[in-house]
C-alpha positions in Angstrom: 6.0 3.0 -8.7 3.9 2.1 -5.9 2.0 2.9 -2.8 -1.5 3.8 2.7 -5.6 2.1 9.1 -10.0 2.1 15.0 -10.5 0.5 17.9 -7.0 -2.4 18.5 -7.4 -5.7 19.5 -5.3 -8.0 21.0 -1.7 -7.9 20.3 -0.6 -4.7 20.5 1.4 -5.1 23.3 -0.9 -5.8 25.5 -3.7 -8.2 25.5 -6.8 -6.8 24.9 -5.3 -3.5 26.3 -6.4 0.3 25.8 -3.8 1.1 23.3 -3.8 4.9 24.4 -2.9 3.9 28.0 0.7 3.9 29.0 2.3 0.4 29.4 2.7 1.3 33.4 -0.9 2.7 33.6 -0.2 3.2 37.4 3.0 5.5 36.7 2.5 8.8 35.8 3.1 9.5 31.7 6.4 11.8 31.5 6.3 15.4 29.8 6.9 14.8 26.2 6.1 11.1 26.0 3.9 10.2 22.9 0.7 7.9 23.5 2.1 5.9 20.8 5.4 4.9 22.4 3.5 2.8 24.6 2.7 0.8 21.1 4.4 -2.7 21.0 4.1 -4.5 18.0 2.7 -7.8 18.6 4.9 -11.1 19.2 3.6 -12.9 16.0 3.6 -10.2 13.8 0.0 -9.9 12.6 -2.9 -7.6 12.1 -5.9 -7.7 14.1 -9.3 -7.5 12.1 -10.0 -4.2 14.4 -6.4 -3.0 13.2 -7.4 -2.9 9.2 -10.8 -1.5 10.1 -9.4 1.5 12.1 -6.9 1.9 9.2 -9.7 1.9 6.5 -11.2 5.1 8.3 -8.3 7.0 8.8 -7.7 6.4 5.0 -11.8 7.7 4.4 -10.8 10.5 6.4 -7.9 11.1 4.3 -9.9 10.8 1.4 -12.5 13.3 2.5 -10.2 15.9 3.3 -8.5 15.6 -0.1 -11.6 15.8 -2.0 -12.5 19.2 -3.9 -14.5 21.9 -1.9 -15.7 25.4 -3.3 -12.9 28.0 -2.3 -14.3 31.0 -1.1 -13.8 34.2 -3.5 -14.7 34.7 -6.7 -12.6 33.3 -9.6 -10.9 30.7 -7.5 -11.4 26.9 -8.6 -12.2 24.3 -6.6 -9.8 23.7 -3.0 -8.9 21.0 -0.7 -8.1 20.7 3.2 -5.3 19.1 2.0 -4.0 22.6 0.8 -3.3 24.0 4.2 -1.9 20.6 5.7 2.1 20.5 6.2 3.3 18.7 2.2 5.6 16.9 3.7 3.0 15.2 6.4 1.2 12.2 4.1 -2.8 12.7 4.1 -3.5 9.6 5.8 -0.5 10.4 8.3 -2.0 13.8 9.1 -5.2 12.3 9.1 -4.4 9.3 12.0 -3.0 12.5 14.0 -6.5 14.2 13.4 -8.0 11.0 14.5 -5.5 10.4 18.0 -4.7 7.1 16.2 -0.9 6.0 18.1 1.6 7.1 15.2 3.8 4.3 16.0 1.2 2.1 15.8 -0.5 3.6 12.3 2.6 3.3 10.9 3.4 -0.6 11.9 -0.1 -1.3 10.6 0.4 0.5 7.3 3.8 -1.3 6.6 2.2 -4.6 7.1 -0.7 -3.6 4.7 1.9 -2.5 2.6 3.6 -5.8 2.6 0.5 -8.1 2.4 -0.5 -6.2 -0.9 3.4 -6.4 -2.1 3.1 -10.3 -1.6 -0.4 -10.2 -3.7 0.4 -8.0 -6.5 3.6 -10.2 -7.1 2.0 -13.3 -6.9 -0.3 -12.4 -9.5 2.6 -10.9 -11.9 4.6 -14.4 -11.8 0.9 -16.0 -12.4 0.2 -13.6 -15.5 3.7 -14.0 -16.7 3.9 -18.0 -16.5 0.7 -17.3 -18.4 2.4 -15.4 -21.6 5.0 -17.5 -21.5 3.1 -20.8 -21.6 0.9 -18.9 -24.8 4.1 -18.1 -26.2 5.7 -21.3 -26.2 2.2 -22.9 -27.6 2.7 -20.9 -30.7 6.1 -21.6 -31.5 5.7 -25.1 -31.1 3.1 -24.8 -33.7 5.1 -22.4 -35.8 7.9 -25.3 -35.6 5.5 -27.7 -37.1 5.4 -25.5 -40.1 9.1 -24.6 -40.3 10.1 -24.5 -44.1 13.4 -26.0 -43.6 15.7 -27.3 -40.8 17.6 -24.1 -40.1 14.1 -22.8 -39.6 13.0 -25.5 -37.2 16.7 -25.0 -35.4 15.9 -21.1 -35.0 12.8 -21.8 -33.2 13.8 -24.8 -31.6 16.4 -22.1 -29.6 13.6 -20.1 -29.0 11.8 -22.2 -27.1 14.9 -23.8 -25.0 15.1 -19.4 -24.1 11.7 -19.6 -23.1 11.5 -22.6 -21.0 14.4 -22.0 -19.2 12.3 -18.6 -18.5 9.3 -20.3 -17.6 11.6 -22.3 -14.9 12.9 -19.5 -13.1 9.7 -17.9 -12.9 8.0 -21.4 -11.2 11.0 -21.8 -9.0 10.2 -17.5 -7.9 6.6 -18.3 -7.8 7.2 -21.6 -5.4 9.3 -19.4 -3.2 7.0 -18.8 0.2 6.9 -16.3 1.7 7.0 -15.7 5.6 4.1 -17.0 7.6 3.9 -13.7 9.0 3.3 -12.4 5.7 0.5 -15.0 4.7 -1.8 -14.1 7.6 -1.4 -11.0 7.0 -2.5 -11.1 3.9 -5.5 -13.6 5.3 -6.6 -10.7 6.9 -6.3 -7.9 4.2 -8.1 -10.0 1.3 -11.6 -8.9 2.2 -10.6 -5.4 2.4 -8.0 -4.8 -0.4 -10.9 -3.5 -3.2 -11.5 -1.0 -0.6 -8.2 -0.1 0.2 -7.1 0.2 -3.0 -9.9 2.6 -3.9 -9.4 5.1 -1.3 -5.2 5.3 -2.0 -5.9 6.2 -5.2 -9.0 8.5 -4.3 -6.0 10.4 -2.4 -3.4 9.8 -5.0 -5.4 11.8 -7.4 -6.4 14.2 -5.1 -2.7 15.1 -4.6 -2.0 15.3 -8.0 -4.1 17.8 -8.7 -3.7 20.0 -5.5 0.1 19.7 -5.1 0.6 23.1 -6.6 -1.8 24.5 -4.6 -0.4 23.2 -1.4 1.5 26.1 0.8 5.0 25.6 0.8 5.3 24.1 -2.3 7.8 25.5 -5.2 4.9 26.5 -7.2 2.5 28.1 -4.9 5.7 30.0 -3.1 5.8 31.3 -6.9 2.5 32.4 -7.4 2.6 34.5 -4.2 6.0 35.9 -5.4 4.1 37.9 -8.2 
């Protein structure tokens, strides 16, 4: 049920390269061509410090666009410029367009945000579960200790082969590593994930609430029906 990035360092397919300048910056760009097609993802996979920075202010842009404003008229609640954006356009998409951030580029940097977070949230479920499953254990063998009789002690004895075995697979998932790539990613997300996570779901809500207002939308086509 999850689910979101200015200025590009180094590794962005070119070193320490304007990131809005064509690859061949002595060729002439070709009618049509997309500044971000001259986006490369980098060789080792990782985000730049300047990458998550730039992506933290598209998603504040985002966010400020999907916050309430007065509507003009009388009787009408509270609006968004998210109501007049394109519903099928994600905020913080539409927002790196509003912004000239390289599309191509946004969207690499977002996956590997994406992906670091993935890698965090799971480690700490396998950390919380090994957790329950250690208090669990703890109490049956004290319940076992207690057992009236020996078809007592046998019933929990099979409880807690079920929940070792459990506890097992959960280590060996835990133990699994995952790509460098991934790690260093992740390296260089930690100090900004609080922040990150707080202006996603700033938007989140936002959409909630103003998706039937949005053009387009089943519900607003409605309203202007009658």
């Amino acid at each position: 049920m999850l689910l979101a990035a200015f200025g590009v360092g180094t590794g962005c397919g070119r070193s320490g390269g304007d990131p809005h300048v064509p690859a061949a910056a002595g060729l002439p760009q070709q009618a049509g061509e997309s500044p971000s097609a001259s986006f490369r993802p980098p060789p080792d996979g990782l985000l730049r410090r300047e990458q998550i920075e730039r992506y933290i202010r598209v998603l504040e842009s985002a966010a400020r666009a999907s916050r309430p404003a007065e509507a003009a008229g009388a009787g009408q609640g509270p609006a968004s410029a998210l109501v007049d954006e394109d519903p099928l356009v994600a905020p913080d998409l539409a927002a790196a367009r509003r912004l000239g951030f390289p599309e191509e580029e946004y969207l690499w940097i977002r996956e590997r945000v994406l992906e670091a977070e993935a890698s965090a949230m799971n480690a700490k479920l396998n950390a919380d579960v090994l957790a329950m499953l250690e208090k669990t254990l703890s109490d049956l063998r004290a319940r076992r200790t207690t057992a009236a009789d020996s078809g007592s002690r046998q019933l929990v004895d099979e409880q807690i082969a079920g929940f070792e075995a459990e506890r097992a697979r959960v280590r060996t998932e835990a133990a699994e590593p995952e790509p460098a790539q991934v790690n260093g990613n992740l390296r260089v997300v930690e100090p900004y994930r609080t922040r990150i996570g707080f202006l996603q779901a700033e938007i989140d809500h936002s959409l909630s609430a103003l998706r039937p207002q949005r053009k387009g939308t089943p519900a607003s086509r409605q309203g202007e029906a009658h």
